[in-house]
Structure formats: C-alpha cells, structure tokens
C-alpha positions as CSV (number, residue, x, y, z in Angstrom):
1,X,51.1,68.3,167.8
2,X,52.6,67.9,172.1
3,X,54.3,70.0,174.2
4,X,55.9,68.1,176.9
5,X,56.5,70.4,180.2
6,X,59.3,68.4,182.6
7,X,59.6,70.1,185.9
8,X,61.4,70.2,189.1
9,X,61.9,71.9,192.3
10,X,64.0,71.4,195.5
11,X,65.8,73.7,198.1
12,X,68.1,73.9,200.6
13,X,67.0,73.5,203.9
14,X,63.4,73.5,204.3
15,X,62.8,76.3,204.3
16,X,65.3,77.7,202.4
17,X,67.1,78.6,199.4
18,X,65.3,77.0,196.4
19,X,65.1,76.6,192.5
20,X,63.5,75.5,190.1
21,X,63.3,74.8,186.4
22,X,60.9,73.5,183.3
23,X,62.1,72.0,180.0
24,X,59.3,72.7,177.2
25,X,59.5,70.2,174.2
26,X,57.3,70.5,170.9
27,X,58.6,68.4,168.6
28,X,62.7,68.8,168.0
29,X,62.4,72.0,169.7
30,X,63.3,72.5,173.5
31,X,63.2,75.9,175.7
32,X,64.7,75.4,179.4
33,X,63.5,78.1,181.8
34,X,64.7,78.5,185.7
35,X,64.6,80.6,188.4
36,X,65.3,80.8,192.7
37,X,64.1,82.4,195.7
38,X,66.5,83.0,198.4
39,X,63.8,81.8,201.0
40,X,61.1,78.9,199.8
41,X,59.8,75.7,200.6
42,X,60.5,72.7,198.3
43,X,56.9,72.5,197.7
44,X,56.8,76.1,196.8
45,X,59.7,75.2,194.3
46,X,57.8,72.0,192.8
47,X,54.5,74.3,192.6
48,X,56.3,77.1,191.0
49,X,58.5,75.0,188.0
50,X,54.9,73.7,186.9
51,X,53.3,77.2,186.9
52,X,56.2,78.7,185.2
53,X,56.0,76.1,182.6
54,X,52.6,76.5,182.1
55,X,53.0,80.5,182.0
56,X,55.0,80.2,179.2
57,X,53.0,77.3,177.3
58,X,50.6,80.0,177.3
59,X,52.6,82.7,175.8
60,X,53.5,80.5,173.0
61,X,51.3,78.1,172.3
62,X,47.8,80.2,173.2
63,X,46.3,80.6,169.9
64,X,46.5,76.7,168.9
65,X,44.1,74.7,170.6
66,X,45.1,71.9,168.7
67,X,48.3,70.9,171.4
68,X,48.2,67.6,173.4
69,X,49.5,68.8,176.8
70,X,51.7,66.5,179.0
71,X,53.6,67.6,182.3
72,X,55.7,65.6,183.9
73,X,57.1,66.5,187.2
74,X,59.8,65.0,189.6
75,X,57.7,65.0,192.5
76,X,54.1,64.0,193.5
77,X,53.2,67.6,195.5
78,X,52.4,69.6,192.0
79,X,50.0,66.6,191.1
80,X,48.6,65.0,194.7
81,X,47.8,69.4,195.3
82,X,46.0,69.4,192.4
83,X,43.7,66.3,193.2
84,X,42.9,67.4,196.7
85,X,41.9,71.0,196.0
C-alpha cells in the first residue's frame, strides 16, 4: 500500500503571518490537516506542513511497515534542508 503526503507552506510578509497544510492519501481515502502561526517564516511554514504530515502518518500508519512513503512538497526548502544537514 502508499500514503502520499502533499504539503505546503507560505506567509505573509516574511516574517509574518503564515500557514500551512498536508493532504494525506492512502488509497481512496484523503485526511487534510492545517494550521497558522501569527509570526513565521515561509520556510518555517514549508518545514512545518511536512512535519505535521509526517506526525500524523505516524499516528496512523505506525504499526504497518509495509507503506510506500511519498511526500511531495510545493517548495524545494523541506527537501534541499534535508540534503544539506
């Protein structure tokens, strides 16, 4: 079976007020989570739609270690971070 994680982040300003959001597919089924900070970065929002997505991949899909993973972001940051580190 794959979960697909879809992410994206932005905000207003930079700094600024930001959000964020995931979309989490496994098969026909599809769970949208969000969320906003009243002070952020846009790279804090990118960073913190691919956590959250992955927070709650772990809450449901933890026991199974039989799942394909595939995220997908909008932007490069949550990626070209991960490289580098």
């Amino acid at each position: 079976m794959s979960v697909e994680i879809f992410t994206d982040g932005a905000c207003r300003g930079n700094p600024g007020p930001g959000g964020w959001a995931a979309l989490l597919r496994k098969g026909d089924t599809e769970k949208m989570i969000s969320g906003a900070q009243e002070t952020s970065t846009n790279n804090q929002m990118e960073l913190m739609a691919a956590i959250q997505g992955l927070e709650q991949l772990k809450k449901t899909c933890a026991r199974n270690p039989d799942y394909r993973l595939s995220v997908r972001t909008a932007g490069y940051y949550p990626v070209d971070c991960r490289m580098e580190a």
